[in-house]
C-alpha positions as CSV (number, residue, x, y, z in Angstrom):
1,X,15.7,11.7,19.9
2,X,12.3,13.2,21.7
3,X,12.1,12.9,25.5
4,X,8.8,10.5,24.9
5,X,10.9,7.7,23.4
6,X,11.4,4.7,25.7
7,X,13.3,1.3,25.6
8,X,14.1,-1.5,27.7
9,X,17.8,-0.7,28.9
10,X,20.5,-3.4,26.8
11,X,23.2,-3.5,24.6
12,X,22.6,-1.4,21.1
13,X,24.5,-0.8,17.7
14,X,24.4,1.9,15.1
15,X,24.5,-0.1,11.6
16,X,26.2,2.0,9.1
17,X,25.0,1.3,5.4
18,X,25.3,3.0,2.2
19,X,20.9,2.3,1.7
20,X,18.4,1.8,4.2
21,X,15.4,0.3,2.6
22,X,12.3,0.1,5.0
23,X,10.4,-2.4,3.4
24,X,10.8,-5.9,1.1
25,X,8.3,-6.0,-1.0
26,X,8.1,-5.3,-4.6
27,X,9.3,-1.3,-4.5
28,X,12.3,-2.0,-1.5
29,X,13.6,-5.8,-3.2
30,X,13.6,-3.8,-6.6
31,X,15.4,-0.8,-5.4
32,X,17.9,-2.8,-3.0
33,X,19.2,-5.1,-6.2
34,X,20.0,-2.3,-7.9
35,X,21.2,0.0,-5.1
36,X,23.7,-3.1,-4.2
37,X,25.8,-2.8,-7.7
38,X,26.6,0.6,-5.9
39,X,27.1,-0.1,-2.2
40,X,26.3,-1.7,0.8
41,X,22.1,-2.3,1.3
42,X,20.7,-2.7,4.4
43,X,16.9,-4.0,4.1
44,X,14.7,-3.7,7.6
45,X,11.3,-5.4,7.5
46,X,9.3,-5.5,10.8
47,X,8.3,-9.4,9.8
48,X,9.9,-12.4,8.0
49,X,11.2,-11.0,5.0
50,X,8.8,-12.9,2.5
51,X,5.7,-10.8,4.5
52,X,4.7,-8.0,2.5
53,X,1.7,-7.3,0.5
54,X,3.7,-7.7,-2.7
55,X,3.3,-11.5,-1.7
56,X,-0.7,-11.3,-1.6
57,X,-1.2,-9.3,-4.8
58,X,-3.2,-11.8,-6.8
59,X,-3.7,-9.9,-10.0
60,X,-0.6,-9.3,-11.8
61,X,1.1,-6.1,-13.3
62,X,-0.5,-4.1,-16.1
63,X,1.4,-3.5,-18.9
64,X,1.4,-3.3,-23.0
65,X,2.4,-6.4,-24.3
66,X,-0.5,-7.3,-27.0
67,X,0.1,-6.0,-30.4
68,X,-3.7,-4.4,-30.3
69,X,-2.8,-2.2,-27.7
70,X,-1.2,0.9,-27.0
71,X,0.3,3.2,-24.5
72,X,-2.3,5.6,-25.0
73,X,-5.3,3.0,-24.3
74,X,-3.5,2.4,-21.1
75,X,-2.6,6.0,-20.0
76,X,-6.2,7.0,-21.2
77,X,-7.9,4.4,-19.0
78,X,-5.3,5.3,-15.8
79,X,-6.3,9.0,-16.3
80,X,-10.3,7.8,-16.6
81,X,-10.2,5.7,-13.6
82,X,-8.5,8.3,-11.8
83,X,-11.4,11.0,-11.7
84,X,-9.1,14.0,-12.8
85,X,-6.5,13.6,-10.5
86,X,-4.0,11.9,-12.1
87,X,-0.7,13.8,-13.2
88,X,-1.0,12.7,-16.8
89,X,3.0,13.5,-16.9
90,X,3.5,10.9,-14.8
91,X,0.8,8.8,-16.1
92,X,2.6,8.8,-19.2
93,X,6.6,7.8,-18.5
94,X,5.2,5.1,-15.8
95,X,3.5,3.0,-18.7
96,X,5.8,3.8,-21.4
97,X,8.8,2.7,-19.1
98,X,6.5,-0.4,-17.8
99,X,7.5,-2.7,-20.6
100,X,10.8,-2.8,-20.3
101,X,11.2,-2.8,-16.3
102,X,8.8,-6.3,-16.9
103,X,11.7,-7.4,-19.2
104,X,14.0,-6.5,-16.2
105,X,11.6,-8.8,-13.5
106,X,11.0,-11.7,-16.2
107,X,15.4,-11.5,-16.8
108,X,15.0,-11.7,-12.7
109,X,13.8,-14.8,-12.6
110,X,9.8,-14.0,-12.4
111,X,7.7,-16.2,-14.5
112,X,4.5,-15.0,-15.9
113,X,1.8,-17.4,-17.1
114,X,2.2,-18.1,-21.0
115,X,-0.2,-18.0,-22.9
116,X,-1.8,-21.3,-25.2
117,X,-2.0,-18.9,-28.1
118,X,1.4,-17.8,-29.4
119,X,0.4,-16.4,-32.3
120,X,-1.5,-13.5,-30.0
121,X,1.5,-13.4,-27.4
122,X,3.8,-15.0,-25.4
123,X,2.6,-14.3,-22.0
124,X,-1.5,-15.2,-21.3
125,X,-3.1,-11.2,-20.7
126,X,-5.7,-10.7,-18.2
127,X,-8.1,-7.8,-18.5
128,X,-9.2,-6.2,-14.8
129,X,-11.7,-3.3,-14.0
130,X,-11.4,-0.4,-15.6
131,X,-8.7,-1.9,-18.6
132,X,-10.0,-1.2,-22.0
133,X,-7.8,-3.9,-23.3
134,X,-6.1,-7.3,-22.2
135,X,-2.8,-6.3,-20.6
136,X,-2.4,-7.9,-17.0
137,X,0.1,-10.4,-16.8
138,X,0.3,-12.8,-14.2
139,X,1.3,-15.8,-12.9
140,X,-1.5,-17.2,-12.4
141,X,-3.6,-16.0,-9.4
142,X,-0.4,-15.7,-7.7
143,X,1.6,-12.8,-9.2
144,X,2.7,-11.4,-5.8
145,X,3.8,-14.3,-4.3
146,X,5.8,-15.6,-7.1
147,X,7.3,-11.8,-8.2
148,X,8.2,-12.0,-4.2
149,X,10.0,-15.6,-4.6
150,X,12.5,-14.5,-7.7
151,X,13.0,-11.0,-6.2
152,X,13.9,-12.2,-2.7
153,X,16.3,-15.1,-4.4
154,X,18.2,-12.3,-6.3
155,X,18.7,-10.3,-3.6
156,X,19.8,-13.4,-1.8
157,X,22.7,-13.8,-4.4
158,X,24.3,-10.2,-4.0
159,X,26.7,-9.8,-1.4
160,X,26.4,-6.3,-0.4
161,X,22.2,-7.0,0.7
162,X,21.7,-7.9,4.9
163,X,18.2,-8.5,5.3
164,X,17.3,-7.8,8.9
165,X,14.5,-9.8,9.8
166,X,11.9,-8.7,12.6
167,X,13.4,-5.1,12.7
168,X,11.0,-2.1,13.1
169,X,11.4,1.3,11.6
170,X,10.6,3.4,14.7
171,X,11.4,7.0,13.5
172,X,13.5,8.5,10.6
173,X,16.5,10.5,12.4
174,X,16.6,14.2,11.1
175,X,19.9,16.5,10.6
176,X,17.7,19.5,12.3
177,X,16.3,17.0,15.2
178,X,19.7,16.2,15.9
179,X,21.4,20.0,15.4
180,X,17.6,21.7,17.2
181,X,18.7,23.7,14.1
182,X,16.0,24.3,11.3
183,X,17.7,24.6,7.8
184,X,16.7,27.6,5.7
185,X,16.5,24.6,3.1
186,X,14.8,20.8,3.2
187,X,16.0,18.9,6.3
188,X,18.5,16.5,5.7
189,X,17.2,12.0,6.7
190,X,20.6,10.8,8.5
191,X,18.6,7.4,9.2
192,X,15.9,5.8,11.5
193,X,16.3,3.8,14.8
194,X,14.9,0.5,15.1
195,X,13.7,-1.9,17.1
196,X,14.3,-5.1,16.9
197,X,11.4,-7.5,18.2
198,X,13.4,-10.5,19.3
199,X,16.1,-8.7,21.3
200,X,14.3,-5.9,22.6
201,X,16.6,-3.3,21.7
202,X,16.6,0.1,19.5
203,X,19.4,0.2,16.8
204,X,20.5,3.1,15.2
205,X,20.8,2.7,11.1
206,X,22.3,5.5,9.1
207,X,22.7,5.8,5.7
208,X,23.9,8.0,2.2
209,X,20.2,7.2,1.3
210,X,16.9,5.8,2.9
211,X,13.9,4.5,0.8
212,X,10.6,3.9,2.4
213,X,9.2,1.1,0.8
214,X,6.5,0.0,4.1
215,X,3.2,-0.6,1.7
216,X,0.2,0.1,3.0
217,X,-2.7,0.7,5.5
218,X,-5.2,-1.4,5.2
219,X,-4.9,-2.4,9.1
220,X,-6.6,1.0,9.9
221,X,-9.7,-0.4,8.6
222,X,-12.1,-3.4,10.5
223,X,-12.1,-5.0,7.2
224,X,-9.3,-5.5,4.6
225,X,-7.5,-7.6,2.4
226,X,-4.0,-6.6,3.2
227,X,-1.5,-8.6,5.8
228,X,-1.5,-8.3,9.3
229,X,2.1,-6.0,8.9
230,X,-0.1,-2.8,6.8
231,X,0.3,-0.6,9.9
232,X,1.4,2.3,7.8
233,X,3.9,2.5,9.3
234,X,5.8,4.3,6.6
235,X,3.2,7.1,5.8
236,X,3.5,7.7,10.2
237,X,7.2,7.9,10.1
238,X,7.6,10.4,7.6
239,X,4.7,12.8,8.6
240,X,6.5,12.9,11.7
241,X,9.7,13.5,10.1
242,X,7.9,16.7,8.1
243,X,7.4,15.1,4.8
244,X,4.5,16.3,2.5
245,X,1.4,13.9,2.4
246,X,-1.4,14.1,-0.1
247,X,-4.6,12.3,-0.6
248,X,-5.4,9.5,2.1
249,X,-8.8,10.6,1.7
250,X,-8.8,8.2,-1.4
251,X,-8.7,4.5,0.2
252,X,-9.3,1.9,-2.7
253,X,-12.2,-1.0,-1.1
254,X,-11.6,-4.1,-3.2
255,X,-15.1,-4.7,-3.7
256,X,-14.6,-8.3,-3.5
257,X,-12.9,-10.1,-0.4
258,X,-14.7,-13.2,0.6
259,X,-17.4,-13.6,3.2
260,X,-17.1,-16.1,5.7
261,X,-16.7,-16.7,9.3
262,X,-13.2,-18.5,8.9
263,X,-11.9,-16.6,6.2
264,X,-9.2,-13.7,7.1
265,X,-9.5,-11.8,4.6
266,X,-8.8,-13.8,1.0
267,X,-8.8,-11.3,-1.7
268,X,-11.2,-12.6,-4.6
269,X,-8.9,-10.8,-7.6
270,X,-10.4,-8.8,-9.9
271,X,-9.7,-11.3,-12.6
272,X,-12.5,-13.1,-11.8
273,X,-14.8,-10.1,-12.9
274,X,-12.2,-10.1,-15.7
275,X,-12.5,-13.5,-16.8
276,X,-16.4,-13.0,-16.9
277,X,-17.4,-13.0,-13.2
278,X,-21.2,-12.0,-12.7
279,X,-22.0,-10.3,-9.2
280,X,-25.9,-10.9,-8.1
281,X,-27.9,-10.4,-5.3
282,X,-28.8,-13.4,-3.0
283,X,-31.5,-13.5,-4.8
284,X,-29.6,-13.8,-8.4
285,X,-30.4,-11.0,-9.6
286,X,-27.8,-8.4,-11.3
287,X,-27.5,-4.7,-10.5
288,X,-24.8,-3.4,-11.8
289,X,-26.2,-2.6,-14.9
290,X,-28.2,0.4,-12.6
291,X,-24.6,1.8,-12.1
292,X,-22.1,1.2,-15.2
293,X,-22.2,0.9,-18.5
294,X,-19.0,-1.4,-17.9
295,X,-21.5,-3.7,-15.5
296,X,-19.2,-5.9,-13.6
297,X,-16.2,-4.9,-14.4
298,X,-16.8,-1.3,-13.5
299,X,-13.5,0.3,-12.2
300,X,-13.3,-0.3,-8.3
301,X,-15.1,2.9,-7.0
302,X,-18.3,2.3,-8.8
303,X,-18.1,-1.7,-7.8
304,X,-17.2,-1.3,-3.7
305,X,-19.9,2.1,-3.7
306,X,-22.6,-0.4,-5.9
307,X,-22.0,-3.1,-3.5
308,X,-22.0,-1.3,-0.2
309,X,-25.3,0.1,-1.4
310,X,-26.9,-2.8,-2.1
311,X,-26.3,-3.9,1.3
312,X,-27.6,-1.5,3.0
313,X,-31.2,-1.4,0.6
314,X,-31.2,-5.0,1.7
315,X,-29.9,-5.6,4.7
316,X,-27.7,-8.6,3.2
317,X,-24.7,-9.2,4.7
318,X,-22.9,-10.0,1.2
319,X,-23.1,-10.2,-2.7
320,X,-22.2,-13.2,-5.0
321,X,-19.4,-13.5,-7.3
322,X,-20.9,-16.0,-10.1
323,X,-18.5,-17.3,-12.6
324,X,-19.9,-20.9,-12.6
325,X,-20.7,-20.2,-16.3
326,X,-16.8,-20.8,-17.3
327,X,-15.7,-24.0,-17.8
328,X,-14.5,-26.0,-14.7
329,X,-11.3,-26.6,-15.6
330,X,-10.2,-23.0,-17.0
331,X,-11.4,-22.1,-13.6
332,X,-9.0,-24.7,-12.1
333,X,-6.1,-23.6,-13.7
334,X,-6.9,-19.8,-14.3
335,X,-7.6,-18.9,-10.7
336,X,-6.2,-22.8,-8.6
337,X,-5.3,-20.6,-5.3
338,X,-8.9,-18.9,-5.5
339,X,-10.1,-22.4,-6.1
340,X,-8.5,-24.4,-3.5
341,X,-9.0,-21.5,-1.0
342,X,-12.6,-21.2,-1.9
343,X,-12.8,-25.1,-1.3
344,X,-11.5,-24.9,2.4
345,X,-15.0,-23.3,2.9
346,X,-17.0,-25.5,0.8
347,X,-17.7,-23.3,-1.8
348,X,-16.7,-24.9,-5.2
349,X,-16.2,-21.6,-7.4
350,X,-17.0,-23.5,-10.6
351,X,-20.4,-25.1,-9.0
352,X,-21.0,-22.5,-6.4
353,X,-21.1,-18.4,-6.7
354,X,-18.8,-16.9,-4.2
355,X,-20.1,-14.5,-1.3
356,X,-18.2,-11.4,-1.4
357,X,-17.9,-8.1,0.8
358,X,-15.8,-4.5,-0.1
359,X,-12.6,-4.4,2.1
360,X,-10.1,-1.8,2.5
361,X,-7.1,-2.9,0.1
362,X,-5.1,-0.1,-1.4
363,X,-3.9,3.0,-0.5
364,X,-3.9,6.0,-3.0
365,X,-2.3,8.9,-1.6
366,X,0.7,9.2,0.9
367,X,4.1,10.6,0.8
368,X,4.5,13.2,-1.8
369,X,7.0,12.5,-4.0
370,X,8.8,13.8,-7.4
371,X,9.4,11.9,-10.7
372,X,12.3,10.0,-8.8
373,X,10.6,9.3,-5.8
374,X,12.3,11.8,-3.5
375,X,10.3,13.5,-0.8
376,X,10.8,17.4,0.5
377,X,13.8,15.6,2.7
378,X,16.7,15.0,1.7
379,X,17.9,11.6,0.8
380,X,14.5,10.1,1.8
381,X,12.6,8.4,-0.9
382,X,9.4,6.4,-1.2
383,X,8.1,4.4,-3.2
384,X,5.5,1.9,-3.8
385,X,2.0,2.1,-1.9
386,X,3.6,4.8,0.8
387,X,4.1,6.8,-2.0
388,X,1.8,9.7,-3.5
389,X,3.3,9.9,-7.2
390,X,0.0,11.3,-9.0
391,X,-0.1,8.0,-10.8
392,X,-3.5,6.8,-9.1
393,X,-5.5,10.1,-8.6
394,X,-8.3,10.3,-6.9
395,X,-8.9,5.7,-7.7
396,X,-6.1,3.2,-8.7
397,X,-6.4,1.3,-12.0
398,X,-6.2,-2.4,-11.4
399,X,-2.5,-3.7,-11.5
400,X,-0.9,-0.9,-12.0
401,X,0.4,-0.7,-8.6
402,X,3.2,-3.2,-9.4
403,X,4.0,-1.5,-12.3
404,X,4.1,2.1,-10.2
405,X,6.9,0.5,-8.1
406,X,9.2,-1.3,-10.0
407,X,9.3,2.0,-12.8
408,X,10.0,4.4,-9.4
409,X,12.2,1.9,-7.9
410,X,14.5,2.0,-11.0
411,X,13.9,6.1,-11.3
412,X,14.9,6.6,-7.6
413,X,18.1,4.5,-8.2
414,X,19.0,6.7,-11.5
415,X,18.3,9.8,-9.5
416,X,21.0,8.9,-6.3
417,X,23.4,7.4,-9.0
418,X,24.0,10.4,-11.2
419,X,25.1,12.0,-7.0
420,X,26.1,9.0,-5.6
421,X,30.2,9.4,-5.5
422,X,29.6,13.0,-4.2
423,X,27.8,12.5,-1.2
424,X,29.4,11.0,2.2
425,X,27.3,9.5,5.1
426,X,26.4,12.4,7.7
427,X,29.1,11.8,10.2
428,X,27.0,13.9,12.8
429,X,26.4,11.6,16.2
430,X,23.0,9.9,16.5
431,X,22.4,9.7,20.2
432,X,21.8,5.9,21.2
433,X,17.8,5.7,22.0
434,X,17.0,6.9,25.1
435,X,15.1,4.7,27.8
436,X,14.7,7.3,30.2
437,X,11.9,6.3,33.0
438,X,10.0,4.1,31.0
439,X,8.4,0.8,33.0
440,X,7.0,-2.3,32.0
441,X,3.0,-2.0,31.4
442,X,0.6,-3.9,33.0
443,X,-2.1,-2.6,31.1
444,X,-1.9,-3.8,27.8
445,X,-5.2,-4.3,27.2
446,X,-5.2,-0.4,26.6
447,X,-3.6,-1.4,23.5
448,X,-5.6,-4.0,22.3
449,X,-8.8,-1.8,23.1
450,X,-8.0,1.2,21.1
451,X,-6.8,-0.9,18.5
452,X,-10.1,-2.1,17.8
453,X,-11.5,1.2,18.6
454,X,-9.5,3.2,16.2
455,X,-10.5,0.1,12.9
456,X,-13.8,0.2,13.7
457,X,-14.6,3.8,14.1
458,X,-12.6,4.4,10.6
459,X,-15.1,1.2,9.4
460,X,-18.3,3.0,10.1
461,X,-17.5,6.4,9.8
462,X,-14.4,6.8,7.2
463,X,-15.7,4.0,5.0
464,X,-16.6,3.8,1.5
465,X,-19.9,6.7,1.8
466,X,-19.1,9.4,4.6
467,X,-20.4,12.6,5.7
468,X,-19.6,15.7,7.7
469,X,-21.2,14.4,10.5
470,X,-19.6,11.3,10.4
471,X,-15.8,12.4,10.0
472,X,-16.3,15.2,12.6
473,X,-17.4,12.0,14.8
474,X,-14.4,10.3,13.6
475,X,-11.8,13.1,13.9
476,X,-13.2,13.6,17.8
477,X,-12.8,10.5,18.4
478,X,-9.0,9.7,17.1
479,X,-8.1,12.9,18.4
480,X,-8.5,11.5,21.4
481,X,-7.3,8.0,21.6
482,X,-3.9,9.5,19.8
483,X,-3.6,11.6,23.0
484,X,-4.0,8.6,25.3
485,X,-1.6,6.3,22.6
486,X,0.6,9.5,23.5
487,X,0.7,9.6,26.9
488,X,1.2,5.1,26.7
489,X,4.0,6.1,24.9
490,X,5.4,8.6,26.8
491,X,5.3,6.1,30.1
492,X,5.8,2.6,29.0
493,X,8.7,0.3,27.2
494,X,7.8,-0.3,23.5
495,X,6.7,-3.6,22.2
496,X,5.6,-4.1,18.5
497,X,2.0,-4.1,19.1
498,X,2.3,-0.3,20.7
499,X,4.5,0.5,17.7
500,X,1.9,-0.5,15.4
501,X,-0.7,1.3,17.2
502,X,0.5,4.2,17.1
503,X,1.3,4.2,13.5
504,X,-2.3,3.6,12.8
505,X,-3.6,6.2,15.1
506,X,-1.3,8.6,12.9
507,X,-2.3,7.3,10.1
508,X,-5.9,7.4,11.1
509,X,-5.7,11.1,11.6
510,X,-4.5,12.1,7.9
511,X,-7.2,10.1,6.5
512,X,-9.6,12.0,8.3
513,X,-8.3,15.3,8.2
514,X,-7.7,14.6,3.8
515,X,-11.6,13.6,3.9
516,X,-12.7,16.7,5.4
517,X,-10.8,18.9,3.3
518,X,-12.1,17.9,0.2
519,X,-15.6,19.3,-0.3
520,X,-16.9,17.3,-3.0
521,X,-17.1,13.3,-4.1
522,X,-14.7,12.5,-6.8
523,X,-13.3,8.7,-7.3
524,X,-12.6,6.9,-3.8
525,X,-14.2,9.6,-1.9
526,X,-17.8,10.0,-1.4
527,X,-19.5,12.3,0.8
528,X,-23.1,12.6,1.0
529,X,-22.9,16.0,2.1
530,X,-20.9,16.9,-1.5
531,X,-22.0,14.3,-3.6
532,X,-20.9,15.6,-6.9
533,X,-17.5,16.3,-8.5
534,X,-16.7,19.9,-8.4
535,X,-14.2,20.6,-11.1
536,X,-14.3,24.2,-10.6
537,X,-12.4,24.1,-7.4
538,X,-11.0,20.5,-6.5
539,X,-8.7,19.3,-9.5
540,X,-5.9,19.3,-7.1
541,X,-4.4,17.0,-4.3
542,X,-4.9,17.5,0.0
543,X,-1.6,18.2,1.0
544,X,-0.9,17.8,4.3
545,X,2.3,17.9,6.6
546,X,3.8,18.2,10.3
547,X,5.2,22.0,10.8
């Protein structure tokens, strides 16, 4: 416990659990069913446990299914998508393991959309951005919310899983923070204190093992497609702890969230450009034949960087999506949430083309990780969008973030069974949180003004085309609002909104400080200062950490 940490004074407990899993989406539900044939499973999520971004991914999960296809189309087209820096190793045993951890979610309950045609396969295959074949499944446009439904009712049926609701992951609690001993070795994860939102209280959770399964950061940006709760929260927590982080630099825009003065942010999934989606100017006409061979279903970097140019040549405040061609009932049934969504705001997608911005959706770097998802501390894993894995590179392949974290999810759990009966939990004392002096603010619009500040500076200066000048701006500027966040911090009781803050403001400052190490453009990245790939010195990842 650090001096600066504050609390209102009340009654607290330390939880004692076998796993801590920070998250409940797709990589922490995945984990925690397993992890509970073993022992105990606590699972902390800051909202209602069905809030995660696992419940707004539209597309599905890519993996081989078609008879056509192969492992090496998919690994070739990961590795091509990801500019050079995926690790192929791992490229390779995530989407030959993919098939049969899908047989593991479909025996969970999930239910993919069948396809009419048997004879082809059993399951309908969607083909996304990048995908040199048709191997998405999904559940209709709805994959998230319905892997979400069978993977929350699982858990829900083994005895040994407490979901705590409305809990937030503070800080991890480290072996040296605790000893103010520094091991000649990796520091040692005991746990994490937490605050929980209703009570007002910080609870001490310790564990055997702790997996940080938080998602992403899309709240760092002005514009994004992800949930209110992608704080990174995760990503924060362990760079504090000392883990390794690698690559925020390379921030996925979804080149296609709708435009509208009432939407908040509604993903338009890349299925649509899959299913033979057309994007045109106001005007009508098409342009990105000037930057693909692949046209509209150009992987992601090339769509958000063709779109975000546009805009700025015209002055246009969007694009349109125009898949009025396909027959109005496929449309109906193909995408009916992007249909009855669209409708809200009187756009009919099969009579009208849909306006579309880029938003900040997915997150490809993070905390450094092995083949089993353990970090450079002990007994802390990741997985899922928090985690760096080499999968994704320098630009994720569409759906295979799914796939990413149910294969680590399953790889983490082999790795801490084959040690499980050895290890004990740390019996050292975590100190209840301290309250020390802290008062009650009276100036929270302090937080609600460097909120904004922080999303819109990363908007207009860490966005999809930057440049020296711009992310020197940006790095002066967040390096400055994190020392006032500090200082908050320092003097006044937590709530969730100055948790979340400062999270962002951390999270803020890797991105920034990834960007301007890496002097070239390559995937995700583009600086107009470097604007080509330099092979010659930048086939490897920005690693960054706390010392």
């Amino acid at each position: 416990m650090e001096s600066n940490r504050r609390h209102l004074d009340g009654t607290t407990m330390e939880i004692s659990t076998d796993f801590l899993v920070i998250g409940s989406g797709i990589a922490g539900l995945s984990f925690a069913i397993r992890a509970a044939d073993l022992g105990t499973v606590a699972i902390v999520t800051k909202k209602e446990q069905f809030e995660s971004s696992t419940n707004y991914a539209q597309g599905g999960i890519a993996v081989v299914q078609d008879a056509a296809d192969r492992f090496e189309y998919h690994i070739n087209d990961t590795l091509v998508c990801g500019a050079g820096l995926c690790h192929e190793d791992v490229a390779a045993f995530v989407v030959r393991e993919g098939p049969e951890r899908v047989r593991e979610l479909i025996d969970w309950g999930v239910s993919f959309t069948r396809s009419d045609n048997a004879t082809a396969t059993v399951y309908d295959l969607g083909r996304e951005g990048g995908h040199s074949m048709r191997r998405v499944l999904h559940a209709n446009d709805l994959t998230g919310r319905e892997i979400e439904r069978a993977l929350m009712a699982k858990a829900g049926s083994k005895r040994n899983i407490r979901i705590f609701e409305n809990y937030f992951a503070i800080d991890l609690v480290r072996k040296s923070k605790l000893t103010g001993v520094r091991p000649p070795g990796a520091d040692r994860c005991l746990g994490a204190y937490v605050f929980d939102v209703n009570r007002q209280q910080v609870h001490r959770f310790r564990a055997k093992f702790i997996l940080l399964a938080t998602g992403g950061v899309g709240k760092v940006y002005l514009i994004t497609t992800n949930p209110d709760i992608a704080t990174g929260d995760g990503v924060a927590m362990a760079y504090r702890a000392g883990a390794r982080i690698a690559n925020m630099e390379f921030i996925q825009f979804h080149p296609t969230c709708l435009y509208h003065p009432d939407a908040k942010a509604f993903l338009i999934s890349e299925a649509v450009r899959g299913e033979g989606g057309i994007l045109r100017l106001k005007n009508g006409s098409t342009f990105m034949e000037r930057y693909h061979p692949l046209k509209s279903l150009a992987p992601r970097d090339v769509v958000a960087k063709a779109i975000d140019t546009e805009l700025k040549k015209s002055g246009d405040e969007y694009v349109l999506l125009d898949i009025t061609h396909r027959d109005r009932d496929f449309l109906k049934s193909r995408f009916p949430n992007i249909y009855e969504t669209c409708l809200e705001f009187d756009i009919d997608i099969t009579r009208d083309p849909i306006p579309v911005v880029p938003a900040a959706h997915y997150l490809c770097g993070g905390v450094v990780v092995n083949a089993y998802g353990e970090t450079n501390i002990e007994r802390l894993f990741a997985c899922g969008e928090v985690s760096c894995t080499g999968l994704h590179g320098a630009n994720r392949l569409a759906s295979n973030s799914l796939l990413e974290a149910i294969v680590y999810a399953r790889r983490a759990l082999e790795r801490i069974a084959s040690v499980y009966r050895t290890v004990e939990i740390d019996a050292l004392p975590i100190p209840p949180w301290d309250p020390g002096g802290a008062t009650e603010s009276d100036e929270s619009v302090v937080v609600s003004h460097n909120w904004d500040e922080i999303r819109r500076c990363m908007w207009n200066y860490v966005g999809i085309v930057r440049s020296d000048k711009r992310l020197e701006r940006a790095e002066r500027r967040i390096e400055l609002i994190n020392r006032e966040i500090d200082e908050y911090y320092r003097n006044f009781i937590i709530t969730r909104d100055l948790l979340e803050l400062r999270d962002i403001a951390t999270v803020s400052s890797l991105i920034v400080r990834c960007a301007r190490m890496r002097k070239e453009s390559r995937g995700l990245h583009y600086n107009l200062d470097y604007p080509e790939r330099n092979d010659a010195e930048w086939v490897k990842d920005t690693v960054i950490w706390k010392p």
